[in-house]
C-alpha positions in Angstrom: 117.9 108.4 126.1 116.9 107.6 122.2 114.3 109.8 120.7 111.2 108.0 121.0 111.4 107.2 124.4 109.4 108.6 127.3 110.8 108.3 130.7 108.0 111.1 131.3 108.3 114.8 131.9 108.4 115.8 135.4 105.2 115.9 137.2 103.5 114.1 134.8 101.3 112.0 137.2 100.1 115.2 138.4 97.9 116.2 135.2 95.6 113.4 135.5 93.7 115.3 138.0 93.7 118.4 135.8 94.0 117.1 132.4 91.6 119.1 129.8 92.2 118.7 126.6 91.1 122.1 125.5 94.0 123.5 127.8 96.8 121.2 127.2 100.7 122.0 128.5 103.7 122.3 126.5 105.2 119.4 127.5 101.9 117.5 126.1 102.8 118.3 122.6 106.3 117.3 122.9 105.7 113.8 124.1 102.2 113.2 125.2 103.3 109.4 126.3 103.9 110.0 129.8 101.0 111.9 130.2 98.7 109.2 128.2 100.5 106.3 130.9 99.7 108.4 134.1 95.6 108.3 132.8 95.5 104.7 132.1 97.3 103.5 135.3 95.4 106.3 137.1 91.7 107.4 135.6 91.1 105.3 132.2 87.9 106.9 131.7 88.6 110.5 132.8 85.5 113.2 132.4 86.7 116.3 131.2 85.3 119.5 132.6 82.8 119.9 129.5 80.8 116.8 130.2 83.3 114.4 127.8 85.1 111.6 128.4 88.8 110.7 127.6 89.7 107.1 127.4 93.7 105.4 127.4 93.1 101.9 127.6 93.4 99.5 124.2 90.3 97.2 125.4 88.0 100.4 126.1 89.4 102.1 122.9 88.4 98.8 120.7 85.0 98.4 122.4 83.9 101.6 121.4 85.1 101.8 118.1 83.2 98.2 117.3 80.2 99.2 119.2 78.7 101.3 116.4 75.2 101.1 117.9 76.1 102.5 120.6 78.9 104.8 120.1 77.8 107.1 117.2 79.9 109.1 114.8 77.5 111.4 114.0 79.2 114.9 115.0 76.3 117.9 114.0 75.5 118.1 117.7 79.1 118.2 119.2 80.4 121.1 116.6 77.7 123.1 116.4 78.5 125.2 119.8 81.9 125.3 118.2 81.6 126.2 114.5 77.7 127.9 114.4 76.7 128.2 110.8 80.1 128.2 108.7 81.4 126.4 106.1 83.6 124.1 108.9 80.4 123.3 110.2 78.6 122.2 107.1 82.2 120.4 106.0 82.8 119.0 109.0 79.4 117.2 109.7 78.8 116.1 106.3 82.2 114.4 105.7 82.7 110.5 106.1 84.5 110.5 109.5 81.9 112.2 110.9 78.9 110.3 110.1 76.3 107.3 110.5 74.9 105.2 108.0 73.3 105.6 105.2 75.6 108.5 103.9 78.6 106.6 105.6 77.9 103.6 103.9 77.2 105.5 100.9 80.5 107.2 100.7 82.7 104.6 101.6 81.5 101.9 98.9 82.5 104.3 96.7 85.9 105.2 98.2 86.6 101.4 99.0 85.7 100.2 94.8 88.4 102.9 93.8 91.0 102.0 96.4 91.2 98.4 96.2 94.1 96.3 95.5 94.6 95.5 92.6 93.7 99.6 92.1 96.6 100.3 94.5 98.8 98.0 93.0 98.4 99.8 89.7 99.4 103.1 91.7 102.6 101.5 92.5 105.3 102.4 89.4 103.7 105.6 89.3 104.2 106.3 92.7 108.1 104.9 92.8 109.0 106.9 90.3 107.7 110.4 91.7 110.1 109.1 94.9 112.6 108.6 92.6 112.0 112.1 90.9 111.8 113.9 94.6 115.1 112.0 95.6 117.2 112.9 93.0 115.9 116.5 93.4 117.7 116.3 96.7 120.9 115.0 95.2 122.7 118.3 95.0 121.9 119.3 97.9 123.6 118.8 102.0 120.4 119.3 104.1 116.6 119.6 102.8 113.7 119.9 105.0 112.3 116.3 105.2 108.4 117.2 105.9 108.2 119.7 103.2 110.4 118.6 100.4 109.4 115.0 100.9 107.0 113.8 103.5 103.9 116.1 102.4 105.2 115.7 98.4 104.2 112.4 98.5 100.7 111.9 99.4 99.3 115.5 98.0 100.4 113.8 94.2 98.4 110.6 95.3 95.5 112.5 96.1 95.8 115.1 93.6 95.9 112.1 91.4 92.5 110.3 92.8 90.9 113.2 92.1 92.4 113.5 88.9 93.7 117.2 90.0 96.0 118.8 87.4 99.3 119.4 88.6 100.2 123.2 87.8 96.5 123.6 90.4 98.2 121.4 93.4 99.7 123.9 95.1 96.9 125.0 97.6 96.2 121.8 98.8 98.7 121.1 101.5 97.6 124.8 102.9 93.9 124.0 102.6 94.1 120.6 104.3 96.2 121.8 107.1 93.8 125.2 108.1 90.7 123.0 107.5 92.1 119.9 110.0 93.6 122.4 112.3 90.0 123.5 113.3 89.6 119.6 114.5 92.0 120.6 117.7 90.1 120.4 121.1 91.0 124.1 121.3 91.2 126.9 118.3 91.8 130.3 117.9 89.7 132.9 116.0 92.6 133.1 113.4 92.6 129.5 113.2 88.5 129.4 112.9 88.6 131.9 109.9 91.5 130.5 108.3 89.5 127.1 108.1 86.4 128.8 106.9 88.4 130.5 103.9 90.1 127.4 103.5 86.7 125.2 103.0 85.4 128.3 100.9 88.2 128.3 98.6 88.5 124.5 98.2 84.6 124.5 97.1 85.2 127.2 94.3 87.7 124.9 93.1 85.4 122.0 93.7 82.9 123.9 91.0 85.2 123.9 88.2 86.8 120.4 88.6 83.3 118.7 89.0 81.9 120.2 85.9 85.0 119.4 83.8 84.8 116.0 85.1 80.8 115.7 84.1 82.1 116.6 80.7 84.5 114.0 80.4 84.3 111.2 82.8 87.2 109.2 83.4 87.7 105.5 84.4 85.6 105.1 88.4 87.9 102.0 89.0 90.9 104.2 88.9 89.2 107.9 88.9 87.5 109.2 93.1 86.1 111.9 91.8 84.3 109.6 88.5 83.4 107.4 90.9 81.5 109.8 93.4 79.7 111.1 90.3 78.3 107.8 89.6 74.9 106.2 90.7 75.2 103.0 89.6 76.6 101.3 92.8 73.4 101.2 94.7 70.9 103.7 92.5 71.3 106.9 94.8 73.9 110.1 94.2 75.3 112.1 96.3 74.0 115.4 96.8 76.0 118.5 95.7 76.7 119.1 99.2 78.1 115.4 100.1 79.7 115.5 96.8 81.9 118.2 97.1 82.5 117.9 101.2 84.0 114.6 101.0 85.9 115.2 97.7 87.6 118.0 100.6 87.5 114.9 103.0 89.6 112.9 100.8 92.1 115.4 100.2 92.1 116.0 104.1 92.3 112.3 104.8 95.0 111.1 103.2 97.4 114.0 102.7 98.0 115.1 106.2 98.4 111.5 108.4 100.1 110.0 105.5 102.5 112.8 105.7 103.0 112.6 109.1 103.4 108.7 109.2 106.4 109.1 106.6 108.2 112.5 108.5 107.5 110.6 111.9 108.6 107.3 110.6 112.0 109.3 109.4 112.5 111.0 112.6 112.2 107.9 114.7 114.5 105.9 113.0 117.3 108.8 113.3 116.7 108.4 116.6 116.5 104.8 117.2 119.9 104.0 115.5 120.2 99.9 116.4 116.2 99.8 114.9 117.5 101.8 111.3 120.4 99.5 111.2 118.0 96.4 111.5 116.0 97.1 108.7 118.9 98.4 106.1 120.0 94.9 107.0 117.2 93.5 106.2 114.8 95.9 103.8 112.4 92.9 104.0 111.5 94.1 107.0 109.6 97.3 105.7 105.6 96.1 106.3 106.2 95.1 110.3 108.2 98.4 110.1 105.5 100.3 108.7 103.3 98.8 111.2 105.2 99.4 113.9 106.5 103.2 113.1 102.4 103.3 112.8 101.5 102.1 116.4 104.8 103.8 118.1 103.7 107.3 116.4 100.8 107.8 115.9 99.5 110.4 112.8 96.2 110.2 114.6 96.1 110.6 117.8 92.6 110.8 118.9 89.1 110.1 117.9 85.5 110.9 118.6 82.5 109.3 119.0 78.8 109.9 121.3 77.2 107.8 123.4 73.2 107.2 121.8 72.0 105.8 124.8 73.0 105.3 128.6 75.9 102.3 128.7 79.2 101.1 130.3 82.7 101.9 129.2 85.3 100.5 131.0 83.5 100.1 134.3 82.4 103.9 134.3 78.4 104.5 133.5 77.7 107.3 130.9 74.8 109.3 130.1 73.5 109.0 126.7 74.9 111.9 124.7 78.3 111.9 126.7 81.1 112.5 124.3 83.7 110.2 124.4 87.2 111.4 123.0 89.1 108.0 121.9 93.2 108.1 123.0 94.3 106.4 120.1 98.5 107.1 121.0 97.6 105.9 124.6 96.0 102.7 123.3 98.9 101.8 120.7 101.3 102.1 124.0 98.8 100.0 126.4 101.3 97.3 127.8 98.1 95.1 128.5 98.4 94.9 124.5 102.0 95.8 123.4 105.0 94.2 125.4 107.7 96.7 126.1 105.0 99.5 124.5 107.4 102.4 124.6 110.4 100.7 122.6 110.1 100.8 119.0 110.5 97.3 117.4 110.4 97.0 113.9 110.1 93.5 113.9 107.5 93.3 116.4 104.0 90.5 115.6 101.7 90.9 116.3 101.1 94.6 116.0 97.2 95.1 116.7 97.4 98.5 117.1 94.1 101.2 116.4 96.5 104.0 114.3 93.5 103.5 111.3 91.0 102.9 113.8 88.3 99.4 113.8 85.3 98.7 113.2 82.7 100.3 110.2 85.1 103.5 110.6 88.3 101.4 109.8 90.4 103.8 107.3 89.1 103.4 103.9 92.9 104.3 102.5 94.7 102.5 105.1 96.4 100.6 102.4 97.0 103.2 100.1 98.8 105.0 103.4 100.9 101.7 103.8 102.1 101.4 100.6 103.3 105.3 100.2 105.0 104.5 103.5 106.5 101.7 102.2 107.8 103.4 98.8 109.0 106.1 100.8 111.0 105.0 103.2 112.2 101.9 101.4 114.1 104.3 98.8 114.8 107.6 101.0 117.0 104.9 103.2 118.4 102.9 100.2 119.5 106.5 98.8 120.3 108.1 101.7 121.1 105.4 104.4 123.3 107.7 106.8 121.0 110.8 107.1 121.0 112.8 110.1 118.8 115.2 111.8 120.4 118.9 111.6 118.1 120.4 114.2 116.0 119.4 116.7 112.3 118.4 114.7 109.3 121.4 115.0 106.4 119.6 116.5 103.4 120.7 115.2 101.6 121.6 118.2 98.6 119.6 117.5 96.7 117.4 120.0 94.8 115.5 117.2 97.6 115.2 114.5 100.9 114.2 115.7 103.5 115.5 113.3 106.2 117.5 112.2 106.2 121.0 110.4 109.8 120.7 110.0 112.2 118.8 109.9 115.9 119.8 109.1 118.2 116.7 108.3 121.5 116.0 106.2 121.5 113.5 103.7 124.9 112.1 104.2 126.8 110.4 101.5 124.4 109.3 98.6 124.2 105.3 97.5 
């Protein structure tokens, strides 16, 4: 069987009836896939013991997400049983992703004026060159690890760029955005709980001293995130401190960790889909629907969240207002109703619908920034290094939410 695949662990059709996404099995975090099919053939709007939903099925996953009237993002009643007073909680409820207009819509125009494309396109050289630099760091060597040396290099000097973060203080951030999005799983520890609270606390101290410097000198906001937040002038109304500095964490967050895990799970999918790699070294042309494709097959985001405002239908099933619905974004990209053949990768496949950046007012503000890191990335890793292997069987993660790698051993093969 290639890697990718999911003929299904054993047994799989029997977790529907005691799936709970705060106790999930092993098996679930190797390949969730099977699991995902058995809920939408069997209970596509499954309630969860805490009251929740869990929805599989592309149509009901698109109807909610457009639905913003309806399905709220608004997340301070949901976390507060689960974070109390902490600085998760006051992170977590006051970033983008987890609001509502006006502060959603406040945010966002600001995000979407520093990230558009002829702003990305500018990001391009820049961002060549540091794949360039990381490549031929690799050179001497036989076997690297491809989610620390490469993967999570890339987007953490994007961001640290946005924000216009010098590079001798980059080092925490990878740390930081993994302890702080880790607390997002269904189900955390008490290590995992404090280690996000330091992590949030820590980030915000250095929040203080980049802000301030950046009062001081300003740089340019069509170029510059952090400038940009700072500035009133798009509709006459700032940011608080608070809002400021939670979703400077929330852009770090954002775009380091799923664009890391779209390029390590791009890489390990293509070692193990062998015909697919083949098709688009012979034809690098290829690398958007790839992209795409690598994008809807795995994942980075798994699932979402969003809350019912007032009593309404979701795929045939009548919730409460308040219910909480958990969105199955990886069982929606592999919905056969929507994707022929859903669990073969196809790098040429069109159309490629899929929800991996979500729909709606949510959509992914730096979907595009993601696509074009992807693009750089794997278009010169395989042009350098077209006969890598894997060395080791890939480290999942063990994340519900984030579907990734935390290592991945491979050999580079003979350099081109």
């Amino acid at each position: 069987m290639q890697q990718g695949t999911s003929s299904g662990p054993q047994g799989a059709q029997d977790w529907v009836g005691q799936f709970d996404l705060r106790a999930l099995p092993q098996a679930f975090y190797d390949d969730p896939y099977p699991i995902y099919r058995a809920l939408r053939e069997q209970q596509p709007v499954l309630r969860l013991s805490d009251g929740s939903v869990f929805i599989t099925r592309y149509a009901d996953v698109l109807a909610v997400y457009k639905d913003t009237q309806t399905f709220s993002s608004d997340k301070s009643e949901e976390f507060r049983p689960k974070f109390g007073a902490s600085p998760l909680y006051e992170h977590h409820t006051t970033s983008l992703v987890f609001n509502d207009p006006p502060l959603h819509t406040r945010v966002r125009r600001r995000l979407i004026g520093a990230l558009n494309p002829k702003a990305i396109e500018r990001m391009g050289p820049g961002l060549e060159a540091h794949v360039d630099m990381l490549l031929d760091q690799m050179a001497p060597r036989t076997e690297i690890d491809l989610v620390s040396e490469f993967a999570a290099a890339i987007p953490v000097e994007i961001i640290g760029n946005l924000l216009g973060v010098p590079r001798a203080e980059r080092g925490p951030l990878r740390d930081w955005s993994l302890a702080i999005l880790t607390a997002l799983e269904p189900s955390i520890t008490s290590a995992q709980f404090q280690e996000g609270n330091q992590a949030v606390t820590e980030f915000l101290r250095y929040l203080e001293g980049l802000v301030a410097e950046r009062r001081r000198n300003p740089g340019d906001p069509d170029v510059d995130v952090l400038t940009r937040l700072l500035t009133n002038e798009l509709d006459g109304q700032s940011l608080t401190e608070t809002e400021l500095y939670q979703n400077c964490i929330f852009i770090l967050n954002a775009g380091h960790e799923t664009t890391t895990n779209l390029i390590g799970n791009a890489l390990v999918a293509l070692a193990g889909w062998p015909e697919q790699r083949a098709r688009l070294l012979a034809a690098p042309e290829m690398i958007d629907t790839a992209v795409e494709e690598i994008l809807r097959f795995e994942s980075p985001n798994q699932l979402g969240n969003r809350a019912a405002t007032v009593e309404c239908t979701v795929g045939g099933v009548v919730l409460a207002a308040g219910t909480r619905v958990n969105i199955g974004i990886g069982a929606a990209n592999r919905d056969p109703e929507q994707f022929a053949d859903p669990e073969r990768l196809d790098l040429g496949r069109t159309p490629n619908r899929h929800v991996a950046f979500g729909s709606g007012a949510h959509l992914c503000a730096g979907m595009n920034l993601a696509r074009l890191e992807a693009r750089v990335a794997l278009t010169h890793f395989l042009k350098r290094y077209p006969e890598y292997r894997l060395a080791a069987s890939p480290v999942r993660s063990q994340r519900a939410r984030f579907r990734g790698f935390s290592q991945v051993r491979c050999r580079l093969g003979p350099r081109r």
